[in-house]
Structures are given as structure tokens and as C-alpha cells.
VEXTOR-427330 format. One record per residue (C-alpha): x, y, z; chain. Coordinates in nm, 3 decimals. Each point is the difference from the previous one (the first is absolute). Layout:
VEXTOR-427330
> X | Y | Z | A
...
***
This chain:
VEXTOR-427330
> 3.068 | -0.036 | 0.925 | A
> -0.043 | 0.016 | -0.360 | A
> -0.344 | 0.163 | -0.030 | A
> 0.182 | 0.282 | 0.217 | A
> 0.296 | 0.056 | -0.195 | A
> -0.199 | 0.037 | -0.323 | A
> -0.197 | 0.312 | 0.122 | A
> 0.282 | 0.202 | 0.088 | A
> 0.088 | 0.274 | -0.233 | A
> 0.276 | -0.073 | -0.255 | A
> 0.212 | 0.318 | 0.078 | A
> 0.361 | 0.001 | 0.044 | A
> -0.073 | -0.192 | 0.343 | A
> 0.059 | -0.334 | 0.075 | A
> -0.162 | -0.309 | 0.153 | A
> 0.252 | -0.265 | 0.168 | A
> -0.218 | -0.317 | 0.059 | A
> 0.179 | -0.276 | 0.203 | A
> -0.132 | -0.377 | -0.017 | A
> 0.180 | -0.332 | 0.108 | A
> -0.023 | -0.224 | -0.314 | A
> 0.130 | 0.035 | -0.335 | A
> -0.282 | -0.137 | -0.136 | A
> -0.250 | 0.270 | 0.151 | A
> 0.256 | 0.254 | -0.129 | A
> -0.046 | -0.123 | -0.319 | A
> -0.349 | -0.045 | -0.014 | A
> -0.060 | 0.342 | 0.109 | A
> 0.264 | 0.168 | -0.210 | A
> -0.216 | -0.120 | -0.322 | A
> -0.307 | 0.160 | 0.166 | A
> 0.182 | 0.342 | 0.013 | A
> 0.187 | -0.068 | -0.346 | A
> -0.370 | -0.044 | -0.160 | A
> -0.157 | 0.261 | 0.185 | A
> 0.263 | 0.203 | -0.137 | A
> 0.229 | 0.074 | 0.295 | A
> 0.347 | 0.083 | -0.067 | A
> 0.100 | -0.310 | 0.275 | A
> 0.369 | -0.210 | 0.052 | A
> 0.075 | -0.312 | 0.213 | A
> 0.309 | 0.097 | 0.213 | A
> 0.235 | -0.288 | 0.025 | A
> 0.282 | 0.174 | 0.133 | A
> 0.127 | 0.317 | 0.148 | A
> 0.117 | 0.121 | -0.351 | A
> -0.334 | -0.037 | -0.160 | A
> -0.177 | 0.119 | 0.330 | A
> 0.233 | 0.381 | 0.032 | A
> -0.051 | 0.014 | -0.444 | A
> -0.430 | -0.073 | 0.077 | A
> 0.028 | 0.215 | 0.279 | A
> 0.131 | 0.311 | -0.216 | A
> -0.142 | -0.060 | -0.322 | A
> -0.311 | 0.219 | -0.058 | A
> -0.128 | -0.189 | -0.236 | A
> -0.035 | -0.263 | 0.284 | A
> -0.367 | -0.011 | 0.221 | A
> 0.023 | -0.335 | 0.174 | A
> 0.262 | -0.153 | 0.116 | A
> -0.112 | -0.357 | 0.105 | A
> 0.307 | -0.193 | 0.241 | A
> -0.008 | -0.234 | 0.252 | A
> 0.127 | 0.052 | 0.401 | A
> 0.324 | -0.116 | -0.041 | A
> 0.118 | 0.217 | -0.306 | A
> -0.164 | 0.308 | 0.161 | A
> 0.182 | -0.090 | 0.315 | A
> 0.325 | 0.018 | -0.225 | A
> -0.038 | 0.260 | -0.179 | A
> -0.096 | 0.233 | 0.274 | A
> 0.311 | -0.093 | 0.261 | A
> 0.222 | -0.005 | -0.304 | A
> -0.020 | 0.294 | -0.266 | A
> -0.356 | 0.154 | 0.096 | A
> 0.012 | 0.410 | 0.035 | A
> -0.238 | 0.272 | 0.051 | A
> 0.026 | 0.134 | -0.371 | A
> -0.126 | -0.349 | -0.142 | A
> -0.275 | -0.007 | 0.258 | A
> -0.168 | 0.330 | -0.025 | A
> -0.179 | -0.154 | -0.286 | A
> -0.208 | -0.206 | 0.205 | A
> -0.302 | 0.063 | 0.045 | A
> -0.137 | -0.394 | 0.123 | A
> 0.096 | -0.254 | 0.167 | A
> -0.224 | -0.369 | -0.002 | A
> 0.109 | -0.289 | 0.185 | A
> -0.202 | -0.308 | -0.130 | A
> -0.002 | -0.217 | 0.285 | A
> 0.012 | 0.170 | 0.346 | A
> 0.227 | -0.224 | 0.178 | A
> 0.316 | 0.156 | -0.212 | A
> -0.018 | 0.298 | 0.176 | A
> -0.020 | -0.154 | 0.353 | A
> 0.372 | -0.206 | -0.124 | A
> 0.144 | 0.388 | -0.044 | A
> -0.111 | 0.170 | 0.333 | A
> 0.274 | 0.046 | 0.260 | A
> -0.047 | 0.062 | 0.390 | A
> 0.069 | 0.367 | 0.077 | A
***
């Protein structure tokens, strides 16, 4: 996911990278931080709607269950036009968010 994330240009997009352990978010946050990346850990939906808008921000590294917040809580189209990417480390997160239509 990483490898991916560091090729993509730098404009005033924005990469959203969703993993299920802290410590992976970590560990790949320094990668981006010394590779130069503008990157922040969202803890919380505050931090996750101020990441989302800042344009300063490229990567915004979270895990399932603060994207999950953040999006059925405070999430709107304005904040999200900046996206560009979306990564989910670890398939299986995505099959916990589909819903029979």
C-alpha cells in the first residue's frame, strides 16, 4: 500500500489509506513523514474533517472504525472532493462495510 501511495503526485489531492492496527499506522506514517509526505494519523472525527480539508495534508492514514465514524457522522461532499485515493490495507475491511442491496 505504501509503495503506491508514494508515487502519486503531491498536488492538492489526497490519499486516505485505511489499515486495522495502530501500530501499522504508525509504522507507515514514518515512511511517508521521511519520504516527505505531508501525512496525519486520524484519531477522531475532529482530526479526520481538519486532515480532510487541510491542503497541506496528502495522506491521511486511519483505521476502519474512525473512517466508519467520521463518514456517518460529519463527512460532506466539500471535504471529500479532495480525494483523489482510497487504500484499504487488508481486504477483509471492506467486506465488514458492504450491505445487501
Amino acid at each position: 500500500v505504501m509503495v503506491l501511495s508514494l508515487f502519486l503526485p503531491t498536488d492538492p489531492s489526497l490519499v486516505i489509506i485505511v489499515m486495522p492496527l495502530n501500530k501499522l499506522i504508525s509504522q507507515q506514517y514514518e515512511v511517508l513523514k521521511k519520504a516527505g509526505m505531508s501525512a496525519v494519523v486520524v484519531t477522531d472525527r475532529a482530526t479526520a474533517s481538519q486532515a480532510i480539508t487541510d491542503p497541506k495534508v496528502t495522506h491521511v492514514l486511519l483505521t476502519p472504525e474512525a473512517l466508519e465514524k467520521y463518514v456517518s457522522s460529519t463527512c460532506s461532499y466539500e471535504e471529500l472532493s479532495r480525494v483523489s485515493h482510497v487504500f484499504v490495507d487488508e481486504s477483509h475491511c471492506v467486506a465488514q462495510w458492504l450491505v445487501p442491496l
